[in-house]
N, C-alpha and C positions, 0 to 999 in steps of 0.2 A: 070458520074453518076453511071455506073455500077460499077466502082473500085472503089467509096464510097461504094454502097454497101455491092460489095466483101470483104472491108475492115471489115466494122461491122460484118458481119457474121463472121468471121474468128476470132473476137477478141471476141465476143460473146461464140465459142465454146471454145477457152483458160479458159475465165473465169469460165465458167461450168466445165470443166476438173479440176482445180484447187478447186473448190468447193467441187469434190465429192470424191476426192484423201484428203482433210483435215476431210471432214466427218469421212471418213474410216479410218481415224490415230486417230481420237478421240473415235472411236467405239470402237477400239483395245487396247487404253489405257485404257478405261473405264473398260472394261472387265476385264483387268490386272489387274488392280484395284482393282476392286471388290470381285477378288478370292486371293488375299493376294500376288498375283506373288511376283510384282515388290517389298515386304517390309522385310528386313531380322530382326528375333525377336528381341524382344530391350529388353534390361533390366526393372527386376523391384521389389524392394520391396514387400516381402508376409510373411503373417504371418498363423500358421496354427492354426483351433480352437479346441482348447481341452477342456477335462470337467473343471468346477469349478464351486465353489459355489459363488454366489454373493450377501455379506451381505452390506446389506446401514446402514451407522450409521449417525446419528443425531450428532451434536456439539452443545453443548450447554452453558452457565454457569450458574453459582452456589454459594452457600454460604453453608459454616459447621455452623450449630448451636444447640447449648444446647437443650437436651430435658428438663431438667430444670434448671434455674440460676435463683437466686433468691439474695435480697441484703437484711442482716441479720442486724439487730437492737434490740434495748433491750425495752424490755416491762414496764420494769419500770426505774426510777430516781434514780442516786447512782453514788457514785464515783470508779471507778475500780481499782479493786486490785489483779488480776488477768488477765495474758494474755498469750494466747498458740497459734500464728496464722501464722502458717509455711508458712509464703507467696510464693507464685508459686510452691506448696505441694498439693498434695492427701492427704486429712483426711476420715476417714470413719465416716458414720454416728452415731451420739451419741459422737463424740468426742469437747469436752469442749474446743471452741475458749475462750471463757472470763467468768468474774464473776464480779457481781456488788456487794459490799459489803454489808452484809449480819447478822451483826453484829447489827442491831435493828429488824430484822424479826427473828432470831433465840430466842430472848428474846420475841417475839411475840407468840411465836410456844409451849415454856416453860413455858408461863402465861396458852395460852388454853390449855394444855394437864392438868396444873391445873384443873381448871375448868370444866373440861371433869370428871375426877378422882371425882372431889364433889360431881358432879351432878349425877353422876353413883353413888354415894356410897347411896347419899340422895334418890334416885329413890329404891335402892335393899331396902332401910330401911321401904320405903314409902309403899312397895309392900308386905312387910312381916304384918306392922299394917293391911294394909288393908283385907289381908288373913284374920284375926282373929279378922276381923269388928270393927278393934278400930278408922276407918278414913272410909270416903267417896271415893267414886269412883271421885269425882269431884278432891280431894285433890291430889289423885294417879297421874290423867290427867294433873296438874298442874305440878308438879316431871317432870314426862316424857317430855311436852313439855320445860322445863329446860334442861333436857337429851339432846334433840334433838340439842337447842339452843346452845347447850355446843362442840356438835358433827360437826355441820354447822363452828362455829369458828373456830375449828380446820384445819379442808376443806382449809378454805379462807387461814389461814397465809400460810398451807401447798405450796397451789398454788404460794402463791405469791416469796415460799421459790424459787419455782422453774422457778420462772422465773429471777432470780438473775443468773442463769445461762444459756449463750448462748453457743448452742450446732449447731455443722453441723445437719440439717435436713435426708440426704443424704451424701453419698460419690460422693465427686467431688473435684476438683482445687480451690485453694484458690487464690482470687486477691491481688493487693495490702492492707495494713489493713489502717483503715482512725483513729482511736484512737491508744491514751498510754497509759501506765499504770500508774495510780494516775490523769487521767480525769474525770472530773463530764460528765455523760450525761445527755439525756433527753430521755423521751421514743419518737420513732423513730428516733435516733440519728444513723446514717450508721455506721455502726463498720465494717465489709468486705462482698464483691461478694464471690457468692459461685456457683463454676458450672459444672455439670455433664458431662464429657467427656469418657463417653463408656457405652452406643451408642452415635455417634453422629448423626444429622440427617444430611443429606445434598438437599438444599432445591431450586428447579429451576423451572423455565416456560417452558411448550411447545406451541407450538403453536395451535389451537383448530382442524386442522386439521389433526395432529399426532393420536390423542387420542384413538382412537380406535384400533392403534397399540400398544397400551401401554398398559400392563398389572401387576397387584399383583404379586412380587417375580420376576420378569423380570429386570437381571442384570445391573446395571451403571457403568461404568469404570472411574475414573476421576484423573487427576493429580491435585498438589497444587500450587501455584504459589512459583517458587524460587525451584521445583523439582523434579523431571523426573521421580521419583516411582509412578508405577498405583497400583490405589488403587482401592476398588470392594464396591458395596452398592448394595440394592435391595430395589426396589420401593413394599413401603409399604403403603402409602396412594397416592389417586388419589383426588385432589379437584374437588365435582363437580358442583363448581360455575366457570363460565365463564367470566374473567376477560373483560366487554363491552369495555372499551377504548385501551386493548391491544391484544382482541381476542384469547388469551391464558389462560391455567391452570395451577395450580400450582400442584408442584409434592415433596413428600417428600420421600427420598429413606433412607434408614437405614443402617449406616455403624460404622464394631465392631471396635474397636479401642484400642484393647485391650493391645498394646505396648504402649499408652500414647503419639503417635508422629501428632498427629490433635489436634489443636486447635477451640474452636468454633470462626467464625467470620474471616476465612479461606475463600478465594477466588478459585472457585476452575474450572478447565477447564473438562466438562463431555461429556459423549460418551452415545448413546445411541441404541442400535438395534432395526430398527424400524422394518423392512424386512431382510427375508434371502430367497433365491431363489436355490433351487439343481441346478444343470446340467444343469446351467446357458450358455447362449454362451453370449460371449461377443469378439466386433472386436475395432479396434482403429479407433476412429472419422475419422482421413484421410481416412479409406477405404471407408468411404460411399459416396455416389454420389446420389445428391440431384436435379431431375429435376423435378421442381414443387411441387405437394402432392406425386411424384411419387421417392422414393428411392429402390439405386440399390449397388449391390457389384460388382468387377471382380472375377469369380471363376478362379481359373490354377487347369486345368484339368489333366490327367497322363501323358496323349503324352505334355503338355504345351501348349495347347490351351488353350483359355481364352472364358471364356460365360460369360456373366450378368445376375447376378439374383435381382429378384425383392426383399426384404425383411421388414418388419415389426418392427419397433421400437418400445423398449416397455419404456427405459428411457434412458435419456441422463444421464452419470458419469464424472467425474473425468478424462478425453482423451480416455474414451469408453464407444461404447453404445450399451446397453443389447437389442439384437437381441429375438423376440417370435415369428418370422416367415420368412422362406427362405430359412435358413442354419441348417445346421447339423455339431457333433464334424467329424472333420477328414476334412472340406473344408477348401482347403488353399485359401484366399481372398489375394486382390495384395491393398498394403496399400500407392504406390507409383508409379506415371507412368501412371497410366488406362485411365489417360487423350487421351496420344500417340496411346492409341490403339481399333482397334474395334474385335465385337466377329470374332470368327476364329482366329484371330491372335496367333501365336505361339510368345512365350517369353521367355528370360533369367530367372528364378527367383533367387531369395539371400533375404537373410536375414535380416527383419525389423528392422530397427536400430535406436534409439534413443540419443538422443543427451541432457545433462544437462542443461542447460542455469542456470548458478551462478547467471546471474543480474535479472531475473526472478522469478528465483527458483521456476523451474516448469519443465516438460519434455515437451521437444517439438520437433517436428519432421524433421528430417534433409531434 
C-alpha cells in the first residue's frame, strides 16, 4: 500500500513538472510573438499617394439632330419645268430648288396690271370732275373703290406668281429629290428634305439624379459611331419636365459643325463632367481592407514599419477609391500582402504592379 502510494506521488509531481516547463515555452513564444522577434519582413506591393484631380464623367448616348428640317412642297398645281436640286448639297437660303409653270399666271399678272392702269386713270379723272363740282362725292367713292379692287387683284396673281416657285427656306443639306422634270403635281406633293446641319443639336437623357450637376454652357465631348474623333457641344437647354416612366431628362447640347462632317440622325457615344474634385487622394481598391463598417489601409512608414489607418470613403471608381479621410499626399499605402502582416511589422516594399488581362479588358491586379 505504501509503494502504491509512493508511486502516485511521484508520478503526480512528473506531471506538474511537465506542465509548468510547456507553460513557460508557450509564455516565451507568445511574447516572441508578439514583438515581431521571430518574423523576418516580407515583401509587399505599395504605391504612393500623390496630388491629382479626380474628374467623374457621365457616359451617356445620344442622337445629332436638325435644328430645322423641314419637307418642301408646292403650294399650287402645275407641271414642272424647272429643276435645280443638288442632292446631298448645301444650298443657301433663297436658292430656286424648282418652278411650276407659270405661263397662265404671268398672263394673269398682265390682265391686272391692266386694270390697275384703268382704274388709276379713271379715279385721277374722277377726282379732277369732282374738284370743280361737276360729280358727287358719292361718284368719286365709287372710282376709288374700283382702284382698290383693281390694286387687291393685282396682290393675289402677284402671290400666286410666287409660289410657282420653290425656294430653300434656309441653308441646309439637300435630301434625295422625289420629282422630275415635266411632272404634274399637286399642292402638297413632296418635291425634297431640306436640313440644317450647322449647328447641329446633339440630344440625350440623364438621369434625374445628375441634374443638379449639369449646368448652361457646361462642355459634352462625344464620338460618332464608325469614329474615334472627339467632338465638343455645350448644353444649351435643360428640359424641365421629368420624364415619369424613365426618371430622366432630356438635355439638348449645341454643336458647331461648321466643316460639314455630322450628319443629323448620327448616333453618338457622349461624355459628360458631372464632378471635379482638386487634390484628390485616391488608392487602388486592393489596398483597402474592409472589417465590417470599419475600413483600414497599411501605412509603410520610413524605417518600413507598417501601421493601419482607419480611412473614409467618399466613392468607389474604376480599380480606385476616392479617399476624404485618413490619408494624406506623400503616405505610401501597401496595395499587396497586408494580409501577412500586423502593425509593427517591418517589410520589403516594391512597386505596385499591374497586369492587362486581354480576355477581360480591364486592369487587374497581379
Amino acid at each position: 500500500m505504501f509503494n502504491l502510494v509512493k508511486k502516485s506521488s511521484t508520478l503526480l509531481m512528473s506531471v506538474s513538472c511537465l506542465y509548468f516547463f510547456l507553460y513557460g515555452c508557450t509564455r516565451i513564444e507568445h511574447k516572441a510573438f508578439s514583438k515581431g522577434a521571430s518574423f523576418a519582413p516580407i515583401e509587399v506591393e505599395v504605391v504612393k499617394i500623390e496630388e491629382s484631380n479626380e474628374t467623374k464623367q457621365l457616359k451617356v448616348t445620344g442622337t445629332l439632330e436638325s435644328p430645322q428640317t423641314t419637307e418642301l412642297t408646292s403650294e399650287i398645281a402645275g407641271k414642272i419645268i424647272y429643276l435645280n436640286i443638288p442632292e446631298g448639297q448645301i444650298v443657301n437660303r433663297g436658292h430656286v430648288l424648282a418652278k411650276v409653270n407659270d405661263v397662265t399666271n404671268k398672263a394673269e399678272i398682265e390682265v391686272a396690271k391692266a386694270k390697275l392702269e384703268n382704274a388709276q386713270t379713271n379715279y385721277d379723272r374722277m377726282k379732277s370732275l369732282k374738284e370743280r363740282g361737276a360729280i358727287s362725292q358719292q361718284s368719286l367713292d365709287n372710282t376709288f373703290e374700283v382702284l382698290r379692287v383693281a390694286e387687291g387683284e393685282l396682290n393675289r396673281v402677284n402671290s400666286i406668281y410666287s409660289m410657282t416657285e420653290i425656294v430653300a427656306p434656309f441653308a441646309g443639306a439637300l435630301s434625295i429629290r422625289k420629282i422630275s422634270l415635266g411632272r404634274y403635281i399637286d399642292p402638297g406633293d413632296p418635291i425634297v428634305r431640306i436640313s440644317q446641319i450647322d449647328p447641329l443639336y446633339l440630344i440625350f437623357n440623364l438621369p434625374e439624379q445628375y441634374i443638379s450637376q449639369v449646368k448652361i454652357g457646361q462642355t459634352v465631348k462625344f464620338a460618332v459611331s464608325g469614329s474615334q474623333k472627339e467632338y465638343i457641344g455645350k448644353v444649351t437647354v435643360i428640359d424641365p419636365y421629368i420624364d415619369p416612366s424613365t426618371r430622366s431628362v432630356q438635355i439638348k447640347a449645341t454643336v458647331q459643325n461648321l466643316k460639314k462632317e455630322l450628319l443629323p440622325g448620327r448616333f453618338a457615344n457622349a461624355s459628360l463632367e458631372i464632378s471635379n474634385i482638386q487634390n484628390a487622394i485616391l488608392v487602388p481598391e486592393e489596398a483597402l481592407i474592409q472589417e465590417g463598417e470599419k475600413r483600414q489601409v497599411a501605412v509603410v512608414l520610413q524605417n518600413n514599419a507598417v501601421i493601419f489607418k482607419e480611412v473614409t470613403v467618399s466613392r468607389w471608381g474604376e480599380g480606385s477609391v476616392l479617399i476624404s479621410g485618413g490619408l494624406m499626399v506623400g503616405d505610401v499605402v501597401i496595395t499587396s500582402g497586408q494580409q501577412k502582416i500586423r502593425s509593427g511589422n517591418k517589410v520589403i516594399p516594391k512597386p505596385f504592379n499591374t497586369i492587362h488581362n486581354q480576355i477581360l479588358d480591364k486592369e487587374i491586379t497581379k
